[in-house]
C-alpha positions in Angstrom: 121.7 123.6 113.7 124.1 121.8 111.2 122.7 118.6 112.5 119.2 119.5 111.9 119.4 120.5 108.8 121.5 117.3 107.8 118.9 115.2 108.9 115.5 117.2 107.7 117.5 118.1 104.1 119.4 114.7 104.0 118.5 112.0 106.3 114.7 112.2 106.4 114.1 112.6 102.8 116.0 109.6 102.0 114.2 107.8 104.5 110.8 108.5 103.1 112.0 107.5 99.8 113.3 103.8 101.2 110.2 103.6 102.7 108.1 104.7 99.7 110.3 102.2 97.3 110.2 98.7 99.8 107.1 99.7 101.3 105.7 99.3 98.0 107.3 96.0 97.6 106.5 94.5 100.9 103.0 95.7 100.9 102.6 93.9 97.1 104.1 90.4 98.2 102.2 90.6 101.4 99.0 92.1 100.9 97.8 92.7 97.0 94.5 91.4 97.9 94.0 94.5 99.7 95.6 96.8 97.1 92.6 99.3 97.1 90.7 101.9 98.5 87.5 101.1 100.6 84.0 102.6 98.9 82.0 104.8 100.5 80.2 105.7 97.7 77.5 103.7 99.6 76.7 105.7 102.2 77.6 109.3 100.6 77.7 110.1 97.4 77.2 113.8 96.1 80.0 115.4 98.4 82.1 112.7 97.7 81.2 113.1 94.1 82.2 116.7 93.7 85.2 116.4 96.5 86.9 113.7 94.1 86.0 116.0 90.8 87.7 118.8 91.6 90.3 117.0 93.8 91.3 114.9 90.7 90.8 118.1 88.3 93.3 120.0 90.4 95.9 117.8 91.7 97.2 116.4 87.8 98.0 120.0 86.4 99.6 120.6 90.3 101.7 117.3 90.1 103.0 118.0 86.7 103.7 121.7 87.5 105.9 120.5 90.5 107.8 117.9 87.9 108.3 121.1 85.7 109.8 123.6 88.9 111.6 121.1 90.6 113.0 118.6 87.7 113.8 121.3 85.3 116.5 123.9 85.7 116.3 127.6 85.7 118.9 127.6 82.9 116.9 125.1 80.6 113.7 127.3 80.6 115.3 130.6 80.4 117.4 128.9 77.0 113.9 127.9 75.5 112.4 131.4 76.0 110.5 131.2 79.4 112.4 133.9 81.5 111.2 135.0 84.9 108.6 136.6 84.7 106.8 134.6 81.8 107.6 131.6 84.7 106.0 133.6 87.7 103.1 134.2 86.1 102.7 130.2 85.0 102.9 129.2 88.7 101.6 131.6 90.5 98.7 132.5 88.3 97.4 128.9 86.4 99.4 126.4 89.4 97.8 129.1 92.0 94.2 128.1 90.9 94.6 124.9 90.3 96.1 124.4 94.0 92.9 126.4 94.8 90.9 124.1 92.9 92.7 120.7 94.3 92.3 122.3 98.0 88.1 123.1 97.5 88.2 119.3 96.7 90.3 118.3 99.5 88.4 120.2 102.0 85.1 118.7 100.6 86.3 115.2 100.7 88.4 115.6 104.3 84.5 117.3 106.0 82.8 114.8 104.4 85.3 112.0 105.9 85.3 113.4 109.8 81.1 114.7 109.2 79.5 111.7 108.4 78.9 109.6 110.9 79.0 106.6 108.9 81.5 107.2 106.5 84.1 108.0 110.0 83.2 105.0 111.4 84.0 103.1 108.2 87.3 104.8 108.1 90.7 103.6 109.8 92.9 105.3 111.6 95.4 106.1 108.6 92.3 107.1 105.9 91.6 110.2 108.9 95.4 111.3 108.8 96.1 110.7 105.1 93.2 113.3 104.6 94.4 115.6 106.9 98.0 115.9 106.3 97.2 116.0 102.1 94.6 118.6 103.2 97.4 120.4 105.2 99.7 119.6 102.5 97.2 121.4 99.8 96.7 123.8 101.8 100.3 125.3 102.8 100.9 124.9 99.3 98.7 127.5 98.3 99.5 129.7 100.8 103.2 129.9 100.1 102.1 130.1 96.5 99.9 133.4 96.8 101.3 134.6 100.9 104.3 133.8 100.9 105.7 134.8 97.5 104.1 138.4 98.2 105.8 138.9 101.4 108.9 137.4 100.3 109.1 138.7 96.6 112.7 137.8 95.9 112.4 134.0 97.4 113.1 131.9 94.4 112.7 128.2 95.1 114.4 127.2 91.6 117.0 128.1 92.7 117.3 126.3 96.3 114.6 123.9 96.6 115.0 122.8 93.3 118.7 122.5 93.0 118.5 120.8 96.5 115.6 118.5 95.5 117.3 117.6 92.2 120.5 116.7 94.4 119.0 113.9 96.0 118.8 112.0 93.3 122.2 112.8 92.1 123.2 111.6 95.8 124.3 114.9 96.6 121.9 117.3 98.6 123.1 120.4 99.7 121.3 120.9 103.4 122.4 124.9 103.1 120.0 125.5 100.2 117.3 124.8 102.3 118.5 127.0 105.4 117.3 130.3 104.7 113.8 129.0 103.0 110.5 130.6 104.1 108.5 128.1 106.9 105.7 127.7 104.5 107.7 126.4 102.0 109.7 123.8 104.4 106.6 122.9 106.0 105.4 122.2 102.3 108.3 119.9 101.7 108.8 118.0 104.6 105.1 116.9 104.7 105.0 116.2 101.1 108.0 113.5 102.1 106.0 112.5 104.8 103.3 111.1 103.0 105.3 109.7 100.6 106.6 107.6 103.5 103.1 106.8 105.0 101.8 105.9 101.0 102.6 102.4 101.0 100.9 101.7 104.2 97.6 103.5 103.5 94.7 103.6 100.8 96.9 105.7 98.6 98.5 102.8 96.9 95.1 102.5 94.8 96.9 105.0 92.8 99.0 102.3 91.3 95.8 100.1 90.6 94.6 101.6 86.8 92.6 99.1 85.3 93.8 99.0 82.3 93.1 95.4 81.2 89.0 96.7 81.2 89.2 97.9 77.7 90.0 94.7 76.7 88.3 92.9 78.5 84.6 90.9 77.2 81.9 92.3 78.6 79.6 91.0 81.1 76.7 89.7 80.4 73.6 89.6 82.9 70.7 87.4 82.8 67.1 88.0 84.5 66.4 84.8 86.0 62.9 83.5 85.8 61.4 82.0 88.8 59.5 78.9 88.0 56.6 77.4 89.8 
């Protein structure tokens, strides 16, 4: 059991971040003409419409909740006035329907993906399991957020996942914190890493591309042309 959890708590995670980091590299040097994501606005374009809203509405306040839970210490919250049950609230509550709302949009655009018949057969191999393993990932998320946090009442993940997560980076993770966890939060974690790993390979990595430089940039001008006799 020790050896499982060195390599799912230790090993793995450090894995998906090497990959993640010189993934990104290679897949720049090798292939920035094909830094982007494949349009299918074409041959869709309401559910996609409404699946990327709320997706996109959803999945900022999630991401930045999951900086705040994970990066910042119990202690440091408690010392600026946020105690327990002030914190409980905040993510169960407002990151609960967010998650809600980033998991309607997932669902949305992962149907629309495998539905339509055109849209599947424009879509590789890695879009179809990029949308289902961020669907699942969405999904088990809320579930352990409104389920699991019922059932277990006294689970708090500040004070194992956290501390473990933050101990990667300090290149000291502590396996043990992450023995006695509820499934639905190690599922949550491990498949978070996973894709993580998968991003620089896949459609993901349009992420990176914000076009900043249009606000700058002179606009384009079009031209009717005239046919002439």
């Amino acid at each position: 059991m020790d050896i499982v959890n060195q390599f799912l708590w230790v090993i793995f995670p450090y894995i998906c971040i090497a990959l993640f980091i010189f993934g990104h590299i290679y897949r720049y040097r090798t292939d920035k003409f094909h830094w982007t994501a494949k349009s299918s606005e074409f041959i869709e374009k309401k559910q996609l419409m409404i699946g990327s809203l709320l997706f996109h509405l959803g999945i900022i306040p999630v991401v930045f909740g999951h900086i705040g839970g994970l990066g910042i210490p119990k202690s440091w919250m408690q010392a600026i006035g946020v105690n327990d049950h002030l914190y409980h609230i905040g993510a169960v509550y407002i990151g609960g329907f967010f998650g809600v709302v980033t998991l309607v949009g997932m669902f949305i655009l992962t149907f629309r993906r495998f539905s339509k018949k055109n849209v599947r057969q424009l879509s590789s191999f890695s879009d179809l399991a990029v949308n289902s393993i961020l669907l699942f990932i969405v999904f088990i998320g809320v579930y352990a957020t409104f389920i699991t946090n019922a059932v277990v009442p006294d689970f708090d993940y500040r004070t194992t996942i956290s501390v473990w997560f933050r101990g990667l980076f300090y290149l000291n993770p502590n396996p043990a914190l992450m023995s006695n966890v509820p499934l639905t939060f190690q599922l949550h974690v491990l498949t978070a890493f996973a894709i993580f790993a998968l991003w620089p390979f896949t459609r993901l990595v349009h992420v990176w591309s914000v076009p900043l430089n249009y606000a700058g940039r002179s606009y384009i001008l079009y031209r009717r042309h005239k046919h002439t006799k």
